[in-house]
Biotite code that builds the C-alpha atoms (Angstrom):
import biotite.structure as struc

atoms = struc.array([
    struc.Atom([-1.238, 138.364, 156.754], chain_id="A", res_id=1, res_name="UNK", atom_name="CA", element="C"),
    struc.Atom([-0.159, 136.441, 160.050], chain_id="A", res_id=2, res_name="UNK", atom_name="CA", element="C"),
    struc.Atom([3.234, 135.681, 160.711], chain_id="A", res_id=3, res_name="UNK", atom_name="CA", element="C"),
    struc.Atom([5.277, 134.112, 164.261], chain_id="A", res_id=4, res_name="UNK", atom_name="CA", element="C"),
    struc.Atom([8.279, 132.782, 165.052], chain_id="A", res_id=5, res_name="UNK", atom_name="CA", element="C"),
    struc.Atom([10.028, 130.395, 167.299], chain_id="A", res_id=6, res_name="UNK", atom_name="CA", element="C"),
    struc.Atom([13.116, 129.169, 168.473], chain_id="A", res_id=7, res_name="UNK", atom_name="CA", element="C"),
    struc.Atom([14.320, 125.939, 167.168], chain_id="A", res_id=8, res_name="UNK", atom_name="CA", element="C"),
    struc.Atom([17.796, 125.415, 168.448], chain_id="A", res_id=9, res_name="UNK", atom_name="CA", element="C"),
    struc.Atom([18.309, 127.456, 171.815], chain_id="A", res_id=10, res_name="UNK", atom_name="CA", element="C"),
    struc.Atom([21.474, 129.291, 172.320], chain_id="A", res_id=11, res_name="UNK", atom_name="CA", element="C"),
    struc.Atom([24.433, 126.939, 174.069], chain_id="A", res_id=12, res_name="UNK", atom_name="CA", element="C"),
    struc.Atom([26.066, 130.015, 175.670], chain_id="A", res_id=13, res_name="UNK", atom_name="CA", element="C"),
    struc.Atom([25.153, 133.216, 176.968], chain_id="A", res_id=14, res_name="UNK", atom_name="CA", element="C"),
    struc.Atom([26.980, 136.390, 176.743], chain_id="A", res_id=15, res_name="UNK", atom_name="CA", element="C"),
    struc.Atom([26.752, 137.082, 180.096], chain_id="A", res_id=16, res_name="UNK", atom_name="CA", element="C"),
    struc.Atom([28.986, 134.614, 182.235], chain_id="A", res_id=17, res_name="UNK", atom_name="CA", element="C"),
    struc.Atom([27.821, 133.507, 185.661], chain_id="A", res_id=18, res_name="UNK", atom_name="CA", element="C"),
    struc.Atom([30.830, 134.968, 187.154], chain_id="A", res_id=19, res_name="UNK", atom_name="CA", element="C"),
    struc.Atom([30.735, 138.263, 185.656], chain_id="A", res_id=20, res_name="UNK", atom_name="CA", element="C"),
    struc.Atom([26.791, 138.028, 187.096], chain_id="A", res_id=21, res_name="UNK", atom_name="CA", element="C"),
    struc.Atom([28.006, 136.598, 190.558], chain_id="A", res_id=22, res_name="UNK", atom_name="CA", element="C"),
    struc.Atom([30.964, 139.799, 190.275], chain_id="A", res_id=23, res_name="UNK", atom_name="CA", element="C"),
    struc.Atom([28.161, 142.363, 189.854], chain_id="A", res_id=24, res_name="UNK", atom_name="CA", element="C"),
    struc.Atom([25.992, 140.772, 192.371], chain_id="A", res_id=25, res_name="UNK", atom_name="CA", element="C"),
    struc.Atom([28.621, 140.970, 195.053], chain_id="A", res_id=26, res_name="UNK", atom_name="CA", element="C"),
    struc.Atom([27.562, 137.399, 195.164], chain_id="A", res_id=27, res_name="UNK", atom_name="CA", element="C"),
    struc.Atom([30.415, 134.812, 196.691], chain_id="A", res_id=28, res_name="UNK", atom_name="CA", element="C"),
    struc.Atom([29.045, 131.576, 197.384], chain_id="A", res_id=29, res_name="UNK", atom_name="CA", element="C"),
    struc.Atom([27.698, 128.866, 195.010], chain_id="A", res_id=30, res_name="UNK", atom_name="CA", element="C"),
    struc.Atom([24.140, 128.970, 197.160], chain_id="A", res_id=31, res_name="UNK", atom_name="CA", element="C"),
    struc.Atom([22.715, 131.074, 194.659], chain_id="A", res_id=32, res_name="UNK", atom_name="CA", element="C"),
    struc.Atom([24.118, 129.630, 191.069], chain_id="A", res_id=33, res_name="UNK", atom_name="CA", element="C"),
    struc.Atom([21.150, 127.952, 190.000], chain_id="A", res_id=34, res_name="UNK", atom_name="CA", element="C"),
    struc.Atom([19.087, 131.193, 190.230], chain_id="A", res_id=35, res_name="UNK", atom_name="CA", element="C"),
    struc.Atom([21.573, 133.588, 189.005], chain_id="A", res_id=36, res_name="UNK", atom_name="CA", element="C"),
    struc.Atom([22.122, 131.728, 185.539], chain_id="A", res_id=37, res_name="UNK", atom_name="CA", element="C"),
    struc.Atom([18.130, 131.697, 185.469], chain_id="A", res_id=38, res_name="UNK", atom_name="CA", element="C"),
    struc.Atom([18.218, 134.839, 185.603], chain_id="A", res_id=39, res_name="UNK", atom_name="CA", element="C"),
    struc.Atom([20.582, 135.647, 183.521], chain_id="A", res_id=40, res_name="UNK", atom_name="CA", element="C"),
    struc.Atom([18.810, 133.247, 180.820], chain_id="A", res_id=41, res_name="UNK", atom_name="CA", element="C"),
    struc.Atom([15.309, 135.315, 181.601], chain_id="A", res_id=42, res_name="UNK", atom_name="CA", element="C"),
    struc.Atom([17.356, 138.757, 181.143], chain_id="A", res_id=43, res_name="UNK", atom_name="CA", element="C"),
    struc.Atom([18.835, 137.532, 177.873], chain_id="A", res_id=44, res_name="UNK", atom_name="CA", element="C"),
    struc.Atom([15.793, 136.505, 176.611], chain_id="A", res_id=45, res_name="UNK", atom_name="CA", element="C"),
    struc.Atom([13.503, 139.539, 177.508], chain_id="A", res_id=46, res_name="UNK", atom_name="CA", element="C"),
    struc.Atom([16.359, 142.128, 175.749], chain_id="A", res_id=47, res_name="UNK", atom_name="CA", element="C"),
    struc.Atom([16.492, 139.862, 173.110], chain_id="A", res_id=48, res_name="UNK", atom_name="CA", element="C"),
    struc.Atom([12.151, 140.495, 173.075], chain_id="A", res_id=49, res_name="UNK", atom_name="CA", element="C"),
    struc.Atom([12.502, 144.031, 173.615], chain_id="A", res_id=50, res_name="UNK", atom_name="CA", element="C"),
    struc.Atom([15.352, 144.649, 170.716], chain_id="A", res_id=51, res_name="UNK", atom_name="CA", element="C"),
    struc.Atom([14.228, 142.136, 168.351], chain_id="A", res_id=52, res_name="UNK", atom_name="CA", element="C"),
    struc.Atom([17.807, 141.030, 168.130], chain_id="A", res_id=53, res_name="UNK", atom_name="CA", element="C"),
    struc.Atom([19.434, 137.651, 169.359], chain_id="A", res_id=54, res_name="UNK", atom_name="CA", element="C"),
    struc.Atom([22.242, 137.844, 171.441], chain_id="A", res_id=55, res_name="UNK", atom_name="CA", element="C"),
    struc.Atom([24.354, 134.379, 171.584], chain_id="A", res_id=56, res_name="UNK", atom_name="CA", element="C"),
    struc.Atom([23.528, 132.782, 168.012], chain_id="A", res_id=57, res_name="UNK", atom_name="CA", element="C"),
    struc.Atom([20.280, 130.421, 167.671], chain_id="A", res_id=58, res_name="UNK", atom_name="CA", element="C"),
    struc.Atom([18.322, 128.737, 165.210], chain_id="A", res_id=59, res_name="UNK", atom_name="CA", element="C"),
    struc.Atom([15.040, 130.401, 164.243], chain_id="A", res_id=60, res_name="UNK", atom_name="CA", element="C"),
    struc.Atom([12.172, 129.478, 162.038], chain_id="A", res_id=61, res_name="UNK", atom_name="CA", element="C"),
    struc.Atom([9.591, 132.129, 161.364], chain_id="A", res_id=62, res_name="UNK", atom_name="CA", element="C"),
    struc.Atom([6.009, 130.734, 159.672], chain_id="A", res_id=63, res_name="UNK", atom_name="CA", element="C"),
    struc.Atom([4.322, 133.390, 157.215], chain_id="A", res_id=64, res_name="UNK", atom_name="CA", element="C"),
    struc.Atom([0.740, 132.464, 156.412], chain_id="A", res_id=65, res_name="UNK", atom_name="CA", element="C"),
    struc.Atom([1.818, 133.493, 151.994], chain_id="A", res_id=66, res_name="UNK", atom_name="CA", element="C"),
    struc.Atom([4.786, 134.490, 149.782], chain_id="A", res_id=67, res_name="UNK", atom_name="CA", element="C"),
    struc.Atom([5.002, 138.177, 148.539], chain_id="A", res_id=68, res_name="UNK", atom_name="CA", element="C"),
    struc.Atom([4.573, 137.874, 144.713], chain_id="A", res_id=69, res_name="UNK", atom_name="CA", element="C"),
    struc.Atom([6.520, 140.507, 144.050], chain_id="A", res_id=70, res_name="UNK", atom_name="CA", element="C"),
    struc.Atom([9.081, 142.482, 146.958], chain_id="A", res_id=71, res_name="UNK", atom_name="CA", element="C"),
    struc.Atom([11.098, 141.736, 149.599], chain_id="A", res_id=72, res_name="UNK", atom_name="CA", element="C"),
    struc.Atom([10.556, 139.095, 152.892], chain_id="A", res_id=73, res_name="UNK", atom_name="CA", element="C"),
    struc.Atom([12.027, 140.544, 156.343], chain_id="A", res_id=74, res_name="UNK", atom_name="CA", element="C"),
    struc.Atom([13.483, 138.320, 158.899], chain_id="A", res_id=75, res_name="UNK", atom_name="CA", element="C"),
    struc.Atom([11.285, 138.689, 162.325], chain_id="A", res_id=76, res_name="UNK", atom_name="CA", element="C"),
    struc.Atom([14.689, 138.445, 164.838], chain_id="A", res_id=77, res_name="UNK", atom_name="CA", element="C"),
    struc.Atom([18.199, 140.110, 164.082], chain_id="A", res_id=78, res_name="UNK", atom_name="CA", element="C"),
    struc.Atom([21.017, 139.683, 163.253], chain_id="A", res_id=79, res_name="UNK", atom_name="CA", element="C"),
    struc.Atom([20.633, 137.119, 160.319], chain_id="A", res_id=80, res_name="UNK", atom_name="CA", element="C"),
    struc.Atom([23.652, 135.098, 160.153], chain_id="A", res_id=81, res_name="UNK", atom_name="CA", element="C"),
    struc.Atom([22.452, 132.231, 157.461], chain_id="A", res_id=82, res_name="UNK", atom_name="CA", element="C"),
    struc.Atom([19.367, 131.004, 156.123], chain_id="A", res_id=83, res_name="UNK", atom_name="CA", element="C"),
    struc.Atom([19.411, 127.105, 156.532], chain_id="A", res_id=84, res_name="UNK", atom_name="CA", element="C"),
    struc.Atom([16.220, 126.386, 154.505], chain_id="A", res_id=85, res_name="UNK", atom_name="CA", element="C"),
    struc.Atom([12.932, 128.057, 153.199], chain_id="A", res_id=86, res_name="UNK", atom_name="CA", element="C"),
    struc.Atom([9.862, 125.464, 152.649], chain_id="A", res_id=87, res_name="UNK", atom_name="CA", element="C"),
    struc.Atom([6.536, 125.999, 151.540], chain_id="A", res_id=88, res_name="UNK", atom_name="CA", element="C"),
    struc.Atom([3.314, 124.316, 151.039], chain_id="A", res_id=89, res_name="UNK", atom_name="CA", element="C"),
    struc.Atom([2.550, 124.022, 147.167], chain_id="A", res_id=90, res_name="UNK", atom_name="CA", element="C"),
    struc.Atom([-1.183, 125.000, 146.066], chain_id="A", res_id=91, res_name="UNK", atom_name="CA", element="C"),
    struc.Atom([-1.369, 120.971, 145.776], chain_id="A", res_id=92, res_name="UNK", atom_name="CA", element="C"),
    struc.Atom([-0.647, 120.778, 149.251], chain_id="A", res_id=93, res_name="UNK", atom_name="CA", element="C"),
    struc.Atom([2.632, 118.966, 149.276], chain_id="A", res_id=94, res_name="UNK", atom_name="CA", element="C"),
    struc.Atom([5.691, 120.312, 151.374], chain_id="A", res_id=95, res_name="UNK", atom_name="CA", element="C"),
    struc.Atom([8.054, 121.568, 149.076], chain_id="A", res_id=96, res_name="UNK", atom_name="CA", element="C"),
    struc.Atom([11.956, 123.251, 150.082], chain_id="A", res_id=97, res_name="UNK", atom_name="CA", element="C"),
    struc.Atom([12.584, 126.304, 147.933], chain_id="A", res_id=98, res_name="UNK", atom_name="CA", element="C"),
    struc.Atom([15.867, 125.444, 146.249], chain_id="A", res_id=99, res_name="UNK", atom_name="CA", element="C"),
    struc.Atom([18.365, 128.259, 147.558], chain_id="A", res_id=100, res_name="UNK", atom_name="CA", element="C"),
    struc.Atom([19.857, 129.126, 144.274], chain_id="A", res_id=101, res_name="UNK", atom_name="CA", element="C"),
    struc.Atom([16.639, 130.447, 143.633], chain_id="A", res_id=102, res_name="UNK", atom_name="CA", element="C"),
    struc.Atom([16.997, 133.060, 146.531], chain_id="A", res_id=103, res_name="UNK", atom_name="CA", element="C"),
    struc.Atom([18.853, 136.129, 147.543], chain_id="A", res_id=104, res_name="UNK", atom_name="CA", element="C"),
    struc.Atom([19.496, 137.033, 151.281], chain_id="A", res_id=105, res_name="UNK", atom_name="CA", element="C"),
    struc.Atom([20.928, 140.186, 152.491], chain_id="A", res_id=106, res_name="UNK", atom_name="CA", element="C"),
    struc.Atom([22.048, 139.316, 155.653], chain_id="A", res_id=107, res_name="UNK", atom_name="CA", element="C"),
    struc.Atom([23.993, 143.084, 155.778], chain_id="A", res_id=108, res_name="UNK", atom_name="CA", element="C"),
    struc.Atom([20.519, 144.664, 156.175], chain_id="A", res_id=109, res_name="UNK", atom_name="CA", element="C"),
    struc.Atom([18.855, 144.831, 159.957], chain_id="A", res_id=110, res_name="UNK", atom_name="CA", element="C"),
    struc.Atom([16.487, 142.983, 159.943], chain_id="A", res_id=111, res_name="UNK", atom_name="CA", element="C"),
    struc.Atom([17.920, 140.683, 156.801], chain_id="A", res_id=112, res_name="UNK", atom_name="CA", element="C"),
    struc.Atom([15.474, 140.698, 153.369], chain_id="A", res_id=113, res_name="UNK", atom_name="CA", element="C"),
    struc.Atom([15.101, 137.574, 151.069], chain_id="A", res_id=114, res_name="UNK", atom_name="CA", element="C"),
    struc.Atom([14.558, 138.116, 147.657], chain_id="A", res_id=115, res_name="UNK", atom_name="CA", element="C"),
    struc.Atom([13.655, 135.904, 144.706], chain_id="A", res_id=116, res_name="UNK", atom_name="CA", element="C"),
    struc.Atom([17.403, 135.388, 142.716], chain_id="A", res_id=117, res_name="UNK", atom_name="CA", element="C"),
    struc.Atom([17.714, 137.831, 139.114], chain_id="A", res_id=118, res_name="UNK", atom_name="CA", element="C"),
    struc.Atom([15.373, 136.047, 136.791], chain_id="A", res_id=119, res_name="UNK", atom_name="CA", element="C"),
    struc.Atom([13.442, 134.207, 139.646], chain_id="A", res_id=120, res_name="UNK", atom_name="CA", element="C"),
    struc.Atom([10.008, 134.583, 141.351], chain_id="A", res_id=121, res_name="UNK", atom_name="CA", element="C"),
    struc.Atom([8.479, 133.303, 144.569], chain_id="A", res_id=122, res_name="UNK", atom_name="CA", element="C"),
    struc.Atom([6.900, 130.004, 144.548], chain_id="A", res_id=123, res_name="UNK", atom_name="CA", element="C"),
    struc.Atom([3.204, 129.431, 144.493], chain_id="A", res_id=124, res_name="UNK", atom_name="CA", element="C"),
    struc.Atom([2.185, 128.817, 147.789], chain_id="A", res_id=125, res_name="UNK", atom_name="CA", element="C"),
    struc.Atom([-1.272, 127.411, 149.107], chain_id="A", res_id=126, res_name="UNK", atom_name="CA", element="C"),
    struc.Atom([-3.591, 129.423, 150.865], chain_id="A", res_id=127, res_name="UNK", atom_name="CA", element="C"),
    struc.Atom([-3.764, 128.197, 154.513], chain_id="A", res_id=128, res_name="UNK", atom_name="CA", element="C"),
    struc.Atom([-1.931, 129.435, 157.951], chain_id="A", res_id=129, res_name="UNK", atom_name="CA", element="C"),
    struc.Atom([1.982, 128.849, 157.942], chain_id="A", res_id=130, res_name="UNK", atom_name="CA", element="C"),
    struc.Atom([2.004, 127.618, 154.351], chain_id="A", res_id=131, res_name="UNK", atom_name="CA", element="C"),
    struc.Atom([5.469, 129.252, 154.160], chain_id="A", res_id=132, res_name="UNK", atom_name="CA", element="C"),
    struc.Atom([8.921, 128.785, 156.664], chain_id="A", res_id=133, res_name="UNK", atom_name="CA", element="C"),
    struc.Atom([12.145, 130.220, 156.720], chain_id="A", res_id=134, res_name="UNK", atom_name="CA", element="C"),
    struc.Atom([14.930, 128.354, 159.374], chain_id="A", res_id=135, res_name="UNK", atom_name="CA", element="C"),
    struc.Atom([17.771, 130.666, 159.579], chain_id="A", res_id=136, res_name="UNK", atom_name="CA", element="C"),
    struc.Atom([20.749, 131.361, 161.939], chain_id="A", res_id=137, res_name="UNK", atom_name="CA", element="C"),
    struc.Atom([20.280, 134.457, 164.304], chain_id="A", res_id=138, res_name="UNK", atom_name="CA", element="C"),
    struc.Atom([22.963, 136.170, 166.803], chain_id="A", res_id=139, res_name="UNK", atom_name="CA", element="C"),
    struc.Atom([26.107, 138.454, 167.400], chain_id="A", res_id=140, res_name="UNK", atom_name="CA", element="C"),
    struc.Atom([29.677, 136.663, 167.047], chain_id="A", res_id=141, res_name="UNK", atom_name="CA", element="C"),
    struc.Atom([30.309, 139.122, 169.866], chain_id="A", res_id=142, res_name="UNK", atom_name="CA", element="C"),
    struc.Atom([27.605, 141.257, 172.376], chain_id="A", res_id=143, res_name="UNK", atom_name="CA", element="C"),
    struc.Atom([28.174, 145.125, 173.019], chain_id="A", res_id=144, res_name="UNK", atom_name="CA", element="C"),
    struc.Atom([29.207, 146.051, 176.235], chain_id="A", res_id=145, res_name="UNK", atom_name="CA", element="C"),
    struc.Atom([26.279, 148.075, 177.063], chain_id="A", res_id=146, res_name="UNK", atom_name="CA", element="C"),
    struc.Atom([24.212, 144.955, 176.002], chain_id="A", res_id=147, res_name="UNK", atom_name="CA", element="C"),
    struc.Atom([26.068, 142.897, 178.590], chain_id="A", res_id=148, res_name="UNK", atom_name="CA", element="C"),
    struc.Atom([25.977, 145.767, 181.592], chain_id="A", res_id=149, res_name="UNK", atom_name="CA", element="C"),
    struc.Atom([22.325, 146.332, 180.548], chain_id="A", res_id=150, res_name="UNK", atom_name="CA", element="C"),
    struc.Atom([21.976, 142.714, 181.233], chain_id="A", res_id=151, res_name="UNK", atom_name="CA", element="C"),
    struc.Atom([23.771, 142.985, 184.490], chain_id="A", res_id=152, res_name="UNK", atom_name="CA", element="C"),
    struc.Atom([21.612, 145.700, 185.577], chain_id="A", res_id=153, res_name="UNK", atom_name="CA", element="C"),
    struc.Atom([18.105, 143.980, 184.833], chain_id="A", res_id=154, res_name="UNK", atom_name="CA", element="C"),
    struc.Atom([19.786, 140.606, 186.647], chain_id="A", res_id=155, res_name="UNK", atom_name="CA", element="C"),
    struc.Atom([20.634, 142.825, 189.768], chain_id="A", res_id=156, res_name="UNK", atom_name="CA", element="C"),
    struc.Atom([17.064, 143.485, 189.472], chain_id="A", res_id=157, res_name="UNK", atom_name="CA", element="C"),
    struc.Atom([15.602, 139.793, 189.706], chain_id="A", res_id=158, res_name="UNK", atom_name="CA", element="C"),
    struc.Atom([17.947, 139.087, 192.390], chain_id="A", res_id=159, res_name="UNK", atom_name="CA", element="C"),
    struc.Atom([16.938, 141.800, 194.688], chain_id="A", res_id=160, res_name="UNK", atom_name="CA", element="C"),
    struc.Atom([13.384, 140.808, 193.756], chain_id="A", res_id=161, res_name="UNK", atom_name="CA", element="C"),
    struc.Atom([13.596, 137.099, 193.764], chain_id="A", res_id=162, res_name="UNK", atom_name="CA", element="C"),
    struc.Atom([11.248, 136.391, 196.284], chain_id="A", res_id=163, res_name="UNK", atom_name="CA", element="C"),
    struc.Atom([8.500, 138.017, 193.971], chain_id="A", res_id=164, res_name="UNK", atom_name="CA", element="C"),
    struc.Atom([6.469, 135.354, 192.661], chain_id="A", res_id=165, res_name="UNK", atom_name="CA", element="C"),
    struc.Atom([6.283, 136.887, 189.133], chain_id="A", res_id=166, res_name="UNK", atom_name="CA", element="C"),
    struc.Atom([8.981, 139.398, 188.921], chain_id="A", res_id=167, res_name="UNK", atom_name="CA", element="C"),
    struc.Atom([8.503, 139.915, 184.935], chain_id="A", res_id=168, res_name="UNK", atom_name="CA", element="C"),
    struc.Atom([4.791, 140.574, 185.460], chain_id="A", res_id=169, res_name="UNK", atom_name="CA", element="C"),
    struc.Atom([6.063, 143.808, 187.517], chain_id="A", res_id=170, res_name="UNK", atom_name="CA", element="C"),
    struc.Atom([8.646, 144.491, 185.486], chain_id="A", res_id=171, res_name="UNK", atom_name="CA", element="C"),
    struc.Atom([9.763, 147.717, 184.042], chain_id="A", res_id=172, res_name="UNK", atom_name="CA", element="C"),
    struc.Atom([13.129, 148.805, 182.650], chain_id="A", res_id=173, res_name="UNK", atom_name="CA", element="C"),
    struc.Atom([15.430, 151.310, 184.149], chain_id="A", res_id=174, res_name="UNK", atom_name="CA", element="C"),
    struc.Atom([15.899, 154.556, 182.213], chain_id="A", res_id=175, res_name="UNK", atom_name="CA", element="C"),
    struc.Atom([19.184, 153.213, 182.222], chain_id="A", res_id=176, res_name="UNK", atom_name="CA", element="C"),
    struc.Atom([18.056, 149.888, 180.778], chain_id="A", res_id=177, res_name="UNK", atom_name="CA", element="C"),
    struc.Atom([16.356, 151.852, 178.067], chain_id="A", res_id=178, res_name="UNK", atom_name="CA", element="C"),
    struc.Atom([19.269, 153.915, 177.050], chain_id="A", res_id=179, res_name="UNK", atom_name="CA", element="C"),
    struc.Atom([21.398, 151.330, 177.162], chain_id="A", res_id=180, res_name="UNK", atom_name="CA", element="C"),
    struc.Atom([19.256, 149.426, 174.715], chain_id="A", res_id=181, res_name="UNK", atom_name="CA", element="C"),
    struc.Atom([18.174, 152.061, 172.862], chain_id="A", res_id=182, res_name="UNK", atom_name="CA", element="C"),
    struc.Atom([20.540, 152.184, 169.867], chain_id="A", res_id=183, res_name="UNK", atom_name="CA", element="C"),
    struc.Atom([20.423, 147.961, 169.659], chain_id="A", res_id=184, res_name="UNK", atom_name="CA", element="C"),
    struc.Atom([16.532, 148.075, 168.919], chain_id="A", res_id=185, res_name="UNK", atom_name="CA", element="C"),
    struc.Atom([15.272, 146.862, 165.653], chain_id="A", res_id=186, res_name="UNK", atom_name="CA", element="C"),
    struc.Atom([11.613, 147.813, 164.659], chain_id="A", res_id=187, res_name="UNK", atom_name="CA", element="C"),
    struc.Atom([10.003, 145.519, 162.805], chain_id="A", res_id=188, res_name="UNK", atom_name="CA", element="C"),
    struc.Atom([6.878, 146.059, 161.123], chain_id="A", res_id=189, res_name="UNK", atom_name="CA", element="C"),
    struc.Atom([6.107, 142.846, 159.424], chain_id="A", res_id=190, res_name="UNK", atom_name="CA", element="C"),
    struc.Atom([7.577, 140.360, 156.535], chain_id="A", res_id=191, res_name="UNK", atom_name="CA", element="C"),
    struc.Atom([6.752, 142.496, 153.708], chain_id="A", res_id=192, res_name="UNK", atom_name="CA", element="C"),
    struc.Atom([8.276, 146.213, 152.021], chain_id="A", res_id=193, res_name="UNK", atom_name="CA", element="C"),
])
């Protein structure tokens, strides 16, 4: 069973401000603005890889190729603030949205389940790639402060490098990156208990 994800509605802030970045940097000039809130963008986003957890909140949709018949579904990216819609594919083939009185979520649980409601059962879904999709709400009202100094820490990083061509590609987190992080990660193993 294939599943993916993707984000629909990007993040409008970042928890890491550019002059907090700029403070760290020892940067003071404007020169370098543009670059430093690219960076701080391409840090956000490869914690928010690494942890499976969004930072600033953004709207998600993950595609799962079936229902479970019977169990729990887990959300691919934490923490689940709302789920905005679930549709499916019907075994006729017709896009259908799975009313949501019909479904539980547990957005207390990291990463959040779905559940059919007491009395209900998952839909019927068609056999075929993505025939089921779940838009839902992701992100912290507030980021950690080790998340933020582990962010200043791998932006310090680009900008020393920032002459590399591909400074991801070459890439490797600090121990202290790693430690910092290492109580925020969320393993998931797939969409179904």
């Amino acid at each position: 069973m294939n599943w993916s994800w993707f984000v629909t509605t990007p993040a409008v802030t970042e928890p890491l401000s550019l002059a907090d970045a700029k403070e760290h940097l020892k940067v003071d000039t404007v020169d370098d603005d543009a670059l430093i809130t690219a960076q701080i963008v391409a840090a956000r986003k490869w914690i928010e890889q690494y942890c499976n957890r969004s930072l600033p909140s953004q709207t998600l949709t993950a595609y799962f190729d079936t229902a479970p018949y019977s169990g729990l579904l887990m959300l691919p990216q934490s923490p689940c603030i709302s789920v905005t819609s679930i549709n499916y594919v019907d075994t006729d083939g017709n896009t259908q949205v799975w009313d949501s009185s019909k479904y539980d979520v547990d957005t207390s649980s990291v990463p959040a389940r779905l559940c059919p409601a007491y009395g209900e059962s998952w839909p019927s879904v068609r056999s075929q790639m993505n025939a089921v999709n779940v838009v839902y709400v992701a992100g912290q009202a507030s980021v950690e402060e080790d998340i933020i100094h582990a962010l200043k820490l791998i932006v310090g990083s680009l900008y020393a490098a920032r002459e590399n061509d591909c400074p991801f590609q070459s890439y490797q987190p600090s121990f202290s990156v790693k430690a910092l992080l290492a109580h925020h990660r969320v393993y998931y193993r797939g969409p179904w208990v």
